[in-house]
N, C-alpha and C positions, 0 to 999 in steps of 0.2 A: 686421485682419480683423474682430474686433470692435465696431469703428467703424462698419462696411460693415453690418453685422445690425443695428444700434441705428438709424441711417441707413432703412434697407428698413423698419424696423417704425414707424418715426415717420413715414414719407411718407403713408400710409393715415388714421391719426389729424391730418389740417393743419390743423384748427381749432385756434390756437391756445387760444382762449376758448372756454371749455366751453356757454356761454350763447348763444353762435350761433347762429341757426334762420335758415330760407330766405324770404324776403317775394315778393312778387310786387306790381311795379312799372309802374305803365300808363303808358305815354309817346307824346308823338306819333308815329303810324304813318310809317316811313320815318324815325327819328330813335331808332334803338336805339343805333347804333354810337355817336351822339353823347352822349347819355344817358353811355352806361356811363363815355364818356371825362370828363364832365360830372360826373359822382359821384366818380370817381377823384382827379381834381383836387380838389373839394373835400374832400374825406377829408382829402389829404396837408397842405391847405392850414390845416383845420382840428387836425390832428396827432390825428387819431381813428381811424389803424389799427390799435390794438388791438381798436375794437369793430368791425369788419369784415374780412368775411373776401372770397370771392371775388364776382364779378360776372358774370350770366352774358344771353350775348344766344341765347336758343334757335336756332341754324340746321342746315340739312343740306345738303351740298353736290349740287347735280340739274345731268343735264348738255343740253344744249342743241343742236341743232344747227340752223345759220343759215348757209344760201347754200353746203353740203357739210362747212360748218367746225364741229367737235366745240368746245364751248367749255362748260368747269365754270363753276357761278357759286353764291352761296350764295344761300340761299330761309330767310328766317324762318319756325321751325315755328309761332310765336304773334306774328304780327306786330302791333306795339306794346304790346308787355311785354319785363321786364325780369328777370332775378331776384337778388334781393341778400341774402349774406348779412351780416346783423349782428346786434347786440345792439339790442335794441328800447328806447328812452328817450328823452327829450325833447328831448335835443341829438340823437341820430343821427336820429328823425321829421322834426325840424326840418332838418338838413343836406338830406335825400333827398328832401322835398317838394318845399323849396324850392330844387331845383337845375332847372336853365333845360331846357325841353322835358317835364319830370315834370308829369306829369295829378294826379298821384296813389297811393295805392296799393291791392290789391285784396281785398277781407274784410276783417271784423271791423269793428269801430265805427269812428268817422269820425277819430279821434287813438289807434288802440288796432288796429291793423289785425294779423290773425289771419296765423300762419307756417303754410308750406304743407310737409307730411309729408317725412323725408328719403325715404320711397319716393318721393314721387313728382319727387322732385329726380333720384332714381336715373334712372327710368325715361327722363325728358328726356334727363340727358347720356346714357345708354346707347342712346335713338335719336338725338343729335347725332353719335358714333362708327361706328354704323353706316351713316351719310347720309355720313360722310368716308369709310369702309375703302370702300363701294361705293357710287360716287354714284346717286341714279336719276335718270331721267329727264326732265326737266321738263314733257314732254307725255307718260304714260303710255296708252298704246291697249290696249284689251280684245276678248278673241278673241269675234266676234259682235256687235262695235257697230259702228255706222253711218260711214261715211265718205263724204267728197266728193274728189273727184280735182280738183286744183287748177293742175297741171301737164300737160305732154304728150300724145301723141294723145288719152287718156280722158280728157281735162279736163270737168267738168261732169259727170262719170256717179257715179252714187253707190255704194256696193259695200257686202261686209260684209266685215270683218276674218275670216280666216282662220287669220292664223298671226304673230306678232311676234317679226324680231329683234332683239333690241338692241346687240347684239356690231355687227351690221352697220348698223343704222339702217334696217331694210328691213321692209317689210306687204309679204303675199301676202293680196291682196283681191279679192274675188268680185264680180267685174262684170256685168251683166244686157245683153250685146252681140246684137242681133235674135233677143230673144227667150231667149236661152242664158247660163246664169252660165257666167262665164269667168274663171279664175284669173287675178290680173297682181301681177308682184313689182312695191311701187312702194317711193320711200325715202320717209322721214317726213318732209320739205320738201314730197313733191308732195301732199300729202294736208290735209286738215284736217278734223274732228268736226264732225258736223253738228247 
């Protein structure tokens, strides 16, 4: 049982190395996933995971829908950046720089780049978990903005947002038919932002 408490108390502290701070890493856009696996590799290759700790590619998972079909996908919240934590020195600069796809990295002088806050390390992964527990939507609509009807008989008429479900995938939008607004439920496939 007391295995189980030592366990629970040590998972919260995982930096092994007390010296860890969090870098922020610019890499070619579209080439996060690679990156990370690109560092990882050479970490292990170089035998310097003591001076590193975790690797993170900012996303939130938005959900999509295409042709009636609901599909999740992941969306980078800062696309082509990276975030690493390590110990900062001349061998780990040198590993991360020069790993294939890395730009570089962000702050601080040009070999001496500045660690970015653990709050603001929080604040990321704490919006990375709330983009996984409830995905949003990857076209978000606002009650009162402009739409195009791009489907079915209103095709071409433009409306104003009314009312958004997401549960359903459905706008109720105010259409200006001879002269008269006129409510129409449409889904968010027949619509598009003008």
């Amino acid at each position: 049982m007391n295995d189980t408490v030592d366990n629970d108390t040590a998972a919260p502290a995982q930096p092994a190395n007390p010296d860890l701070r969090w870098y922020v890493v610019h890499a070619y856009s579209g080439m996060e996933k690679a990156v990370e696996r690109n560092i990882t590799e050479r970490i292990n290759r170089a035998g310097m995971q003591g001076k590193f700790g975790r690797i993170l590619v900012p996303s939130e998972e938005v959900v999509d829908v295409k042709n009636g079909q609901k599909r999740t996908m992941e969306r980078r919240l800062f696309p082509g950046y990276v975030l690493v934590e390590m110990v900062m020195d001349d061998d780990t600069w040198h590993l991360v720089k020069h790993t294939s796809k890395v730009t570089g990295f962000v702050g601080g002088a040009k070999n001496r780049p500045a660690p970015i806050s653990q709050r603001e390390v929080d604040e990321i992964v704490n919006q990375m978990q709330q983009g996984t527990e409830k995905p949003r939507h990857k076209v978000e609509f606002i009650v009162g903005e402009l739409v195009r009807v791009k489907e079915g008989p209103f095709t071409d008429f433009n409306g104003t947002v009314e009312e958004v479900n997401y549960e359903k995938n459905k706008l109720r939008v105010s259409v200006m038919i001879f002269g008269r607004a006129t409510p129409v439920e449409l889904g968010f496939a027949e619509v598009e932002k003008t």
